[in-house]
NUDOKE-30515 format. One record per residue (C-alpha): residue number from 1; residue in one letter; chain; x, y, z. Coordinates in Angstrom, 2 decimals. Each point is the difference from the previous one (the first is absolute). Layout:
BEGIN
PT_NUM_A_A_X_Y_Z;
...
This chain:
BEGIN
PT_1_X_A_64.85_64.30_94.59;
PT_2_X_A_3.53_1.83_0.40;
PT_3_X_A_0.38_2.02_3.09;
PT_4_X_A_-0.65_3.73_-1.44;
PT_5_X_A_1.67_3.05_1.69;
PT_6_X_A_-1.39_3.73_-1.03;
PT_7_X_A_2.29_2.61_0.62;
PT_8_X_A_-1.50_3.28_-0.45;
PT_9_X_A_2.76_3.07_0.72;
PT_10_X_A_3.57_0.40_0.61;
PT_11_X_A_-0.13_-0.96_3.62;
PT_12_X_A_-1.47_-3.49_-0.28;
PT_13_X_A_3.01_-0.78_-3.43;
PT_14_X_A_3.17_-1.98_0.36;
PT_15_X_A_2.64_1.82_1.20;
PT_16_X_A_2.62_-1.29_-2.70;
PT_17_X_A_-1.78_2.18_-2.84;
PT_18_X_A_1.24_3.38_1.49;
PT_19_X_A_-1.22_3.45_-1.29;
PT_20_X_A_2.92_1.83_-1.63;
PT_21_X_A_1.05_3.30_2.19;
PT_22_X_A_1.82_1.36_-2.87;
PT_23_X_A_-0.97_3.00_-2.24;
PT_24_X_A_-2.27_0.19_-2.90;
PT_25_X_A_2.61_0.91_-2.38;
PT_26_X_A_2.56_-2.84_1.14;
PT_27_X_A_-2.65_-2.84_-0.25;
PT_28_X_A_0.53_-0.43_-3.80;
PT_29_X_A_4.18_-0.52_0.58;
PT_30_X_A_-0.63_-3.53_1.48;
PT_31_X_A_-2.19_-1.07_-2.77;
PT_32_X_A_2.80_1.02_-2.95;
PT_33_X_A_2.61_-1.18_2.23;
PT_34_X_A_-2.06_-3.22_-0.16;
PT_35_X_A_-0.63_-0.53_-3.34;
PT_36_X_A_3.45_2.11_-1.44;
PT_37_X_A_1.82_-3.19_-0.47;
PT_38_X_A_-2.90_-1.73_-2.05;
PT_39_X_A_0.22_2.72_-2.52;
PT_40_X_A_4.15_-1.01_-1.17;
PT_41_X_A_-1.26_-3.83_-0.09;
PT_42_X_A_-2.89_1.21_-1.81;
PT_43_X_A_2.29_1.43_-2.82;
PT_44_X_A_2.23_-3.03_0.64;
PT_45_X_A_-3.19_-2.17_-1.01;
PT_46_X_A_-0.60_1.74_-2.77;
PT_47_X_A_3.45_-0.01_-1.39;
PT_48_X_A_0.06_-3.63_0.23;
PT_49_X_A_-3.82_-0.44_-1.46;
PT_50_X_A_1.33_1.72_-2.76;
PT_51_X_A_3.42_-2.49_-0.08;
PT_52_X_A_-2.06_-2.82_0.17;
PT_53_X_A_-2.50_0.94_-2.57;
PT_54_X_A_2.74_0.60_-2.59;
PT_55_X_A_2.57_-3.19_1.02;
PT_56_X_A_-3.54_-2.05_-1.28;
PT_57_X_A_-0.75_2.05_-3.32;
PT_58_X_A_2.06_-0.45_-2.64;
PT_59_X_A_-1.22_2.18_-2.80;
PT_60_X_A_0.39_3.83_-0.93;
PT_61_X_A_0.39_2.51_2.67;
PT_62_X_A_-3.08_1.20_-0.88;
PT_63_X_A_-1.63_-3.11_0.37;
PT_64_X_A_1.41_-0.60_2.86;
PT_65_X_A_-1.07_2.70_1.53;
PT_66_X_A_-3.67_-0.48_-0.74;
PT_67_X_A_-0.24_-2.95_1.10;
PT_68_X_A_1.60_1.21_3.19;
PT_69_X_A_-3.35_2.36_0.13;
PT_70_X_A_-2.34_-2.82_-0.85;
PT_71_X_A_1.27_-2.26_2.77;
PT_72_X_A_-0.99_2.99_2.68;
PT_73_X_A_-2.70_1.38_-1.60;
PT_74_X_A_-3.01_-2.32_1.30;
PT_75_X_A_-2.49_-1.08_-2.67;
PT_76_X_A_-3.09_1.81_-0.57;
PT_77_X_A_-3.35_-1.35_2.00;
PT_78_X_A_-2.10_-2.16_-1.40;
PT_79_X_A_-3.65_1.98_0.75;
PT_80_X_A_-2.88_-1.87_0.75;
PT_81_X_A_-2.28_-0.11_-2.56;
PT_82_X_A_2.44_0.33_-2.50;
PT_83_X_A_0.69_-2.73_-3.40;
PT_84_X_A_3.34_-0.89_2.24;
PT_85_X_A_-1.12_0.43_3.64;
PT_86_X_A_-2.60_-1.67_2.49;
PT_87_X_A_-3.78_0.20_-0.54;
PT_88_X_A_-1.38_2.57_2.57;
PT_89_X_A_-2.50_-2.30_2.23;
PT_90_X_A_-0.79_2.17_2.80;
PT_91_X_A_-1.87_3.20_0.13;
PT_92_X_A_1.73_2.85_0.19;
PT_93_X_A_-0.11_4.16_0.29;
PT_94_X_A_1.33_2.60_-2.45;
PT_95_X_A_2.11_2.84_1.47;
PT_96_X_A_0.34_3.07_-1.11;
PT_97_X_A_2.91_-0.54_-2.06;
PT_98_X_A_-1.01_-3.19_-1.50;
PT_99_X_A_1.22_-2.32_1.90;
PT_100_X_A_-2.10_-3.34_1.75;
PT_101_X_A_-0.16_-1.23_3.03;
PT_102_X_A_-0.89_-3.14_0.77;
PT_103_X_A_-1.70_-0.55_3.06;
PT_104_X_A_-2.48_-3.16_1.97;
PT_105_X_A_-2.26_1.05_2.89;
PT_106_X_A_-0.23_-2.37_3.65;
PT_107_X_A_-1.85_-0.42_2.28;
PT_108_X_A_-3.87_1.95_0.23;
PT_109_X_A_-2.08_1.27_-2.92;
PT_110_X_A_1.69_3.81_-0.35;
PT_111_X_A_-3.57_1.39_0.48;
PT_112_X_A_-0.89_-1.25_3.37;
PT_113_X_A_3.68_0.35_1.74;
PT_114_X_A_0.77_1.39_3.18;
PT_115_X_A_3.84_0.12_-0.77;
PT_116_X_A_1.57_0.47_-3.45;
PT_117_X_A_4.06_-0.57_-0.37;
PT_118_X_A_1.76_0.27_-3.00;
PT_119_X_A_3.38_-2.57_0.05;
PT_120_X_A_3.21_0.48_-1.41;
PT_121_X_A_1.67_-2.98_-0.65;
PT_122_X_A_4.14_-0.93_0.73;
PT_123_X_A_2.62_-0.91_-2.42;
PT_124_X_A_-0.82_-2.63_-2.79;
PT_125_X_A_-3.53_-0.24_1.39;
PT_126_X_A_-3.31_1.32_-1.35;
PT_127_X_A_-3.36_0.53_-0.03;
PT_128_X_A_-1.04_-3.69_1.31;
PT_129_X_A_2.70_-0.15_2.45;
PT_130_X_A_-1.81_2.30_2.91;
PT_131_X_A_1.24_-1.30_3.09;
PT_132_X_A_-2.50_1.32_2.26;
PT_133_X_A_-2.85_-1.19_-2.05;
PT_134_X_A_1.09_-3.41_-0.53;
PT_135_X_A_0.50_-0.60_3.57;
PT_136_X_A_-2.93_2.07_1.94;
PT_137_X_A_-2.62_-2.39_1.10;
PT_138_X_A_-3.03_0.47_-1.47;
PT_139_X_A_-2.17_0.91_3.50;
PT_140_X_A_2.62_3.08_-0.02;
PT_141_X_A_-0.83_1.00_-3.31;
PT_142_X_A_-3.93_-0.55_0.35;
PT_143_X_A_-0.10_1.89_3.79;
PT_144_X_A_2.05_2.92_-1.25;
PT_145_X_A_-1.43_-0.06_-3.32;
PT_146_X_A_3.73_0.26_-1.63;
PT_147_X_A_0.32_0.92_-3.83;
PT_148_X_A_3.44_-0.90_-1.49;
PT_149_X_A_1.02_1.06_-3.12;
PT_150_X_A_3.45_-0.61_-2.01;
PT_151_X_A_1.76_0.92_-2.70;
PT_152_X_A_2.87_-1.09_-1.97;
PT_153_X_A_2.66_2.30_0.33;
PT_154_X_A_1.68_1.99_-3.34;
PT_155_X_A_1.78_-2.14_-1.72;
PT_156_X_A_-1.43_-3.51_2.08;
PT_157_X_A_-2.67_-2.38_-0.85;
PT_158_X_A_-2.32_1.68_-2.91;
PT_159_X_A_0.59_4.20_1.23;
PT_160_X_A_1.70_1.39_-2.71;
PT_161_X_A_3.61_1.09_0.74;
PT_162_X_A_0.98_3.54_0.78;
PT_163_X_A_3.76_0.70_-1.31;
PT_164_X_A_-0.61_4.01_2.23;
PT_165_X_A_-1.05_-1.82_3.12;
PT_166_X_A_1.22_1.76_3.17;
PT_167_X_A_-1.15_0.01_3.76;
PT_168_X_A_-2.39_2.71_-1.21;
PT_169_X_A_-1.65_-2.02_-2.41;
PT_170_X_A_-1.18_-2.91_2.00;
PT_171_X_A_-1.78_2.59_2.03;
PT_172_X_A_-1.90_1.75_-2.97;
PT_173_X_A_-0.66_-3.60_-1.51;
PT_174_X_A_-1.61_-1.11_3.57;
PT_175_X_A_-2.14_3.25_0.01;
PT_176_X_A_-1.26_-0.57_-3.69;
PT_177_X_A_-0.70_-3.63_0.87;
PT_178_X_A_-2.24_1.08_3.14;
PT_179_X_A_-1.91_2.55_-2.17;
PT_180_X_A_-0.94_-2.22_-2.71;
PT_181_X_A_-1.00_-3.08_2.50;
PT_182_X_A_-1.65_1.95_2.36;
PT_183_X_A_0.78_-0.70_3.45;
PT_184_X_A_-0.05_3.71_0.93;
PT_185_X_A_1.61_2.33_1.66;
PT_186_X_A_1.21_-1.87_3.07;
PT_187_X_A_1.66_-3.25_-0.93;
PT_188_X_A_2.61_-1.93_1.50;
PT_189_X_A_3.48_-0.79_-1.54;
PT_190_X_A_2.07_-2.98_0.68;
PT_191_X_A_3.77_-0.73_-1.24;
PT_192_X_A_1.88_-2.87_0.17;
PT_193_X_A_3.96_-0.37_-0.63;
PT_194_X_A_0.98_2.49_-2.71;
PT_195_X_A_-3.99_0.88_-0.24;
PT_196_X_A_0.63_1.71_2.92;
PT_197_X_A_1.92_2.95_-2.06;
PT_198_X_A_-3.20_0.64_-1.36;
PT_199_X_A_-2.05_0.31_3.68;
PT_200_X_A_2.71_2.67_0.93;
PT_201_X_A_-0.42_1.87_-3.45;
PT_202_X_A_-3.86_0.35_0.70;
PT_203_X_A_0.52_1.06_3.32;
PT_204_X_A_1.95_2.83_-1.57;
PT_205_X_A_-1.98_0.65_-3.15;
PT_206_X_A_-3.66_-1.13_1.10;
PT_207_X_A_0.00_0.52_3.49;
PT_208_X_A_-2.82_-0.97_2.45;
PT_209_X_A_0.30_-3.88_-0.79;
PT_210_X_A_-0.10_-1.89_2.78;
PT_211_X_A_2.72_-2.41_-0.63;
PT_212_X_A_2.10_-3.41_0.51;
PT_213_X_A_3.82_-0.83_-0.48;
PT_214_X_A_0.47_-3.43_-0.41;
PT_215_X_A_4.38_-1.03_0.18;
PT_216_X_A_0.17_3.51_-2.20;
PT_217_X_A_3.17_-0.03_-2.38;
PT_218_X_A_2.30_2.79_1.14;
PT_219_X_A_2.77_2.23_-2.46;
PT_220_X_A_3.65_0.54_1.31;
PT_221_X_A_-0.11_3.43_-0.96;
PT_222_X_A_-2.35_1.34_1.84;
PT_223_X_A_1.75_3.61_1.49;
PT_224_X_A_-1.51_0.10_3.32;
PT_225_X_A_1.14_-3.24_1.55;
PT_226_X_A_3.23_-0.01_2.18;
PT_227_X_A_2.93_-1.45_-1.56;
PT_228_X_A_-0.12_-3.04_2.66;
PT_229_X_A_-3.12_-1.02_-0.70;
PT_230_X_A_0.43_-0.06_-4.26;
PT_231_X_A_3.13_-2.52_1.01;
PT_232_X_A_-1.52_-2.44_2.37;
PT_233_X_A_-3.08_-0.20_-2.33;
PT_234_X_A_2.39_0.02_-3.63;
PT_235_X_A_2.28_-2.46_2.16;
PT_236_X_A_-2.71_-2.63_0.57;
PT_237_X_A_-0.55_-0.82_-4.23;
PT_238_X_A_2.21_-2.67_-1.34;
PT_239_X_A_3.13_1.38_-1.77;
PT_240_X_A_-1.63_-0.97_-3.58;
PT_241_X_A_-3.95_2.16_0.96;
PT_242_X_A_2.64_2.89_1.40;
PT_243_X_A_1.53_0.52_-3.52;
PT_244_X_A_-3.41_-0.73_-1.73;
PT_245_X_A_-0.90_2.92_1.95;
PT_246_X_A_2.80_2.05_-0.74;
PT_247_X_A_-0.62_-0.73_-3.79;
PT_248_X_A_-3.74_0.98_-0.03;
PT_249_X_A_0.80_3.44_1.51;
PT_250_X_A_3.65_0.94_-1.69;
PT_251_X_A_-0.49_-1.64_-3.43;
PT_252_X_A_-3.61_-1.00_-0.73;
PT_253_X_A_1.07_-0.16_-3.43;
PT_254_X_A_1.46_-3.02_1.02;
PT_255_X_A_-2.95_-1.47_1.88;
PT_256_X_A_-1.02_-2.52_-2.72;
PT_257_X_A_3.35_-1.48_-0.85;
PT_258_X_A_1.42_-0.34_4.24;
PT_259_X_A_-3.52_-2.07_0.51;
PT_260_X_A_0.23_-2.18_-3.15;
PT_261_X_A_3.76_-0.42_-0.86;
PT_262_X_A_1.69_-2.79_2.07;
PT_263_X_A_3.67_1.71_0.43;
PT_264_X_A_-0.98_1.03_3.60;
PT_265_X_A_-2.59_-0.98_2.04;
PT_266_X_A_-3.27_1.81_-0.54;
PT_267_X_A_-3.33_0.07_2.82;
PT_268_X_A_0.02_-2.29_2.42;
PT_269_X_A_-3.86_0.46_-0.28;
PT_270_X_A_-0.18_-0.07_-3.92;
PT_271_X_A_2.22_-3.34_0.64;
PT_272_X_A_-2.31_-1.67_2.19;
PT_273_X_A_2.98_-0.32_2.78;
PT_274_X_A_-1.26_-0.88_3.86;
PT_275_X_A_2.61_1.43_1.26;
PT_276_X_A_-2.33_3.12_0.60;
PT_277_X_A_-2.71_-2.10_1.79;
PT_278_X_A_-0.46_-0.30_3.17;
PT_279_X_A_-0.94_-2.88_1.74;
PT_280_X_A_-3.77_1.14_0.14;
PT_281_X_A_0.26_0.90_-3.32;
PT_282_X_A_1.15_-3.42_-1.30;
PT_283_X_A_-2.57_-1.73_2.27;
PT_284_X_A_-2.71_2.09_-1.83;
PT_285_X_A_1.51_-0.05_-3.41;
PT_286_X_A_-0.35_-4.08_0.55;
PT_287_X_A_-3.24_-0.12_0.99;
PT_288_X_A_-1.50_2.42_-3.29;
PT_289_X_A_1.68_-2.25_-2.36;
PT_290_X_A_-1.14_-2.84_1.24;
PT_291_X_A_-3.71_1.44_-0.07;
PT_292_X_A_-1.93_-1.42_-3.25;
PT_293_X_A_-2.22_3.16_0.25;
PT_294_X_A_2.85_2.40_-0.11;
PT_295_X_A_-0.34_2.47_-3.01;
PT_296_X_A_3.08_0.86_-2.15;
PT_297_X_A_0.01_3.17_-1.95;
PT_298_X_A_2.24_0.75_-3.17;
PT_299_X_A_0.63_3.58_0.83;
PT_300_X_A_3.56_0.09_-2.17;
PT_301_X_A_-1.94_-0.75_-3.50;
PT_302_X_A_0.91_3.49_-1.60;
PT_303_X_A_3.67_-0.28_1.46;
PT_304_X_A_1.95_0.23_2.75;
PT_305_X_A_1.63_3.30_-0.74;
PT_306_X_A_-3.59_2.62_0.60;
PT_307_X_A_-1.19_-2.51_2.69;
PT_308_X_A_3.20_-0.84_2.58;
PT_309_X_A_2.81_1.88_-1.50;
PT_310_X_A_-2.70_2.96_0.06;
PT_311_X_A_-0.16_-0.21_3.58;
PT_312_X_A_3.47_-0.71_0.53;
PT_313_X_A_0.93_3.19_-1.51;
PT_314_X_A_-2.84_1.90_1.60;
PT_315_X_A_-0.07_-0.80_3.15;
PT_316_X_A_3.91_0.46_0.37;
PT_317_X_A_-0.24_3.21_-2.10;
PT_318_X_A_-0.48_3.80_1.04;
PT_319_X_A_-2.66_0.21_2.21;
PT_320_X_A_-2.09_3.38_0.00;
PT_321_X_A_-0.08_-0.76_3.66;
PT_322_X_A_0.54_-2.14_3.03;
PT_323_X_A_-2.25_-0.98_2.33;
PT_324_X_A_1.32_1.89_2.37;
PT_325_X_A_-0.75_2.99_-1.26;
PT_326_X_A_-4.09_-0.96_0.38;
PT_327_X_A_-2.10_1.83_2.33;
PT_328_X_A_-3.11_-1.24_1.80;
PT_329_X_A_-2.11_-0.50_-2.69;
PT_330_X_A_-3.09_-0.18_2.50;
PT_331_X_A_-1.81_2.95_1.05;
PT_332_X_A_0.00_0.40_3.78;
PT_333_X_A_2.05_-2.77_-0.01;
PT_334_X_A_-2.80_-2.33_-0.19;
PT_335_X_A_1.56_-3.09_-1.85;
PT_336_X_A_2.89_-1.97_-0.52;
PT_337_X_A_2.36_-1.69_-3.10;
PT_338_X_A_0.33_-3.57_1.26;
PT_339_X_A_3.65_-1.29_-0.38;
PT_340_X_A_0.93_-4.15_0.23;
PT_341_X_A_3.21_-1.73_-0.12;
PT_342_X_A_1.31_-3.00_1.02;
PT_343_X_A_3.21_0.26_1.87;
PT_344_X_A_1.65_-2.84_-2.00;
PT_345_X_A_-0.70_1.40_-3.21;
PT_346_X_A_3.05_-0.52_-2.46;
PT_347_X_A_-1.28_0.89_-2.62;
PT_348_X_A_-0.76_4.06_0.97;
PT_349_X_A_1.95_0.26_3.17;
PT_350_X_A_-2.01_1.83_3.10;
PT_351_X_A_2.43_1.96_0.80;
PT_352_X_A_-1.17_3.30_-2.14;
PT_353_X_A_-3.80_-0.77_0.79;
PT_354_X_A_0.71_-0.13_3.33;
PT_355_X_A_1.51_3.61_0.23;
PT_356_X_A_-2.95_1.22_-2.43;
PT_357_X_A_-2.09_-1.27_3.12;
PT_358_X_A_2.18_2.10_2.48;
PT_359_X_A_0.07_3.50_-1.72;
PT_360_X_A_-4.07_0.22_-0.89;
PT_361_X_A_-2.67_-0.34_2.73;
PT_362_X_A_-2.79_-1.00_-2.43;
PT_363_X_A_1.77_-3.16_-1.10;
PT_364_X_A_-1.74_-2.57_2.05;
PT_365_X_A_2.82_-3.11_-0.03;
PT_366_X_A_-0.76_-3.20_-0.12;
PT_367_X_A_3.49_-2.58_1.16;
PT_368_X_A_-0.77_-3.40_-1.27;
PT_369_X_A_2.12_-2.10_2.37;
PT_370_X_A_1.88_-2.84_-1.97;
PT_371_X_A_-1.76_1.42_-3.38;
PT_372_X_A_1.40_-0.10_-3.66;
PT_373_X_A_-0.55_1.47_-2.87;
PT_374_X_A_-3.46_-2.23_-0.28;
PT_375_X_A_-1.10_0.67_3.35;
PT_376_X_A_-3.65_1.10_-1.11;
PT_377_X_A_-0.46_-3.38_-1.62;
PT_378_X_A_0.40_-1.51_3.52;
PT_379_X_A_-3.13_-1.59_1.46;
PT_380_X_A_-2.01_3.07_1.54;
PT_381_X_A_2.29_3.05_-0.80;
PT_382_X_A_-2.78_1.29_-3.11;
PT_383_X_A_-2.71_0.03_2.31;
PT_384_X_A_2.05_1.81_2.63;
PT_385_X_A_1.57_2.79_-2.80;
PT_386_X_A_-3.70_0.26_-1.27;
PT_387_X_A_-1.29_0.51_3.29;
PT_388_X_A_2.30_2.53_1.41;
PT_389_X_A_-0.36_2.28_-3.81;
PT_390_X_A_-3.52_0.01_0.45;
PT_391_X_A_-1.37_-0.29_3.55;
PT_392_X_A_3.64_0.81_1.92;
PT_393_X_A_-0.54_-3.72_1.79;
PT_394_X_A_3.46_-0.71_1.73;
């Protein structure tokens, strides 16, 4: 298993992520000075969108121009259980406004668990692709008595889509999934990759869970994190995933047509490119393909637009909050949020986690030495992330 280093407080962090000395009201300069020049290119973009468009149409102005609209405007989703969408095959939970979730339960019978987690799923993932479950050893699960349970998220797999989603909302949908499944009032939450937006919007909305960050997805526009730390973290994405972020938060309008046009290059994720794997992560990558047990889940079915797009825009949006503005969410201080990363993640750069780690005590860090963006598929790490949640094992 990968050498794992915990780093608890601002003492025991790397020196190179420095706390910024400078005054409340000049930490927002660095961040516009930043970003200012993306905004001109931004207009420059869609200036030549708009070029482009009408150099290919031919027809009326008029026509022109809707067309124009029709080639941004993503189509509408294809619900499940609809004539023209997928057949819903898994159960599933009404919310309050209508909505389903989709969810699959792991591990222990619900009714005799010691431990109940609810996980949140990454990017183009869903409710069968639970990391920690499908890696824990059984003798882990049965000694702890560990209940799992999944969902898809908005959008993914068969959970209907949810064109208002915000931060806020993954929270409330979490809470409403916990009430109507029952695992009471003290429940566990994991998040992996951008699931882990969703672990710090419960620990703001529904305090009190006792929680795990898994390589959480991070926003470049978060107002309390020195300008020098934004850069090295922004500077670490590939050119092309540095203006696909730039898109999702200036013009999300535009979201849909950056990711399937093929004028400039769109995700390096969406595209499949290993340039944002690590070594580890290609040796693990290998090894699940090759499995003939490995489980592949259509979570895009209704689209790609409420699904990835969705959390493109999303998680680059306007935050309510960063994490830094969290307090202890423990009483007496009795409790911690676990945090993992791999330090050669490429795909959400350490660098911002890592200062998250610094500035609040009750962030118990967990360095995975030589990790990537898969690290808790590597042989052992599940048992060791389960085990530390819910017994504190180091």
């Amino acid at each position: 298993m990968a050498e794992v280093r915990r780093k608890i407080s601002a003492a025991s962090a790397r020196a190179h992520t420095r706390k910024s000395h400078q005054s409340s009201s000049f930490k927002l300069s660095p961040v516009v000075k930043l970003w200012s020049f993306s905004v001109a290119q931004l207009y420059a973009l869609n200036y030549l969108l708009s070029v482009t468009l009408t150099m290919q149409v031919t027809l009326t102005t008029n026509k022109s121009k809707y067309l124009r609209y029709k080639v941004i405007q993503p189509p509408p989703p294809k619900m499940c259980g609809s004539p023209n969408g997928p057949p819903v095959t898994a159960p599933r939970i009404r919310l309050k406004d209508g909505r389903h979730l989709a969810y699959k339960e792991h591990g222990v019978p619900r009714d005799v668990a010691k431990y109940k987690i609810i996980y949140v799923h990454g990017f183009r993932s869903g409710r069968h692709n639970v990391i920690v479950a499908a890696t824990l050893s059984p003798e882990v699960i049965e000694e702890l008595g560990v209940y799992i349970v999944s969902f898809d998220r908005p959008g993914y797999g068969e959970s209907d889509p949810n064109p208002k989603q915000t931060v806020k909302s993954m929270a409330m949908d979490i809470e409403e999934l916990a009430d109507q499944l029952g695992p009471g009032s003290k429940f566990y939450v994991i998040g992996y990759s951008i699931g882990g937006q969703a672990v710090w919007s419960c620990l703001k909305y529904i305090p009190n869970r006792l929680a795990t960050l898994l390589a959480p997805a991070v926003t470049y526009w978060w107002p309390n994190f020195p300008a020098n730390v934004l850069n090295e973290a922004f500077n670490q994405k590939l050119r092309k995933d540095q203006w696909v972020i730039r898109v999702a938060h200036y013009a999300p309008w535009l979201v849909y047509w950056w990711n399937t046009q093929e004028l400039f290059p769109a995700s390096s994720v969406l595209a499949n490119n290993s340039d944002v794997l690590s070594s580890q992560d290609k040796e693990i990558m290998s090894r699940i393909y090759s499995r003939k047990d490995s489980v592949s889940q259509p979570v895009t079915e209704q689209g790609e637009f409420e699904s990835l797009h969705r959390d493109l825009i999303v998680t680059q949006g306007a935050w309510e909050f960063d994490p830094l503005d969290l307090g202890n969410p423990f009483a007496n201080n009795k409790g911690f949020v676990h945090l993992w990363h791999g330090d050669e993640d490429k795909i959400v750069p350490i660098t911002m986690n890592r200062y998250i780690a610094e500035q609040l005590p009750w962030i118990w860090y967990h360095e995975v030495s030589g990790g990537g963006h898969f690290f808790p598929l590597a042989d052992g790490m599940s048992n060791a992330i389960i085990k530390a949640l819910l017994v504190g094992e180091k």
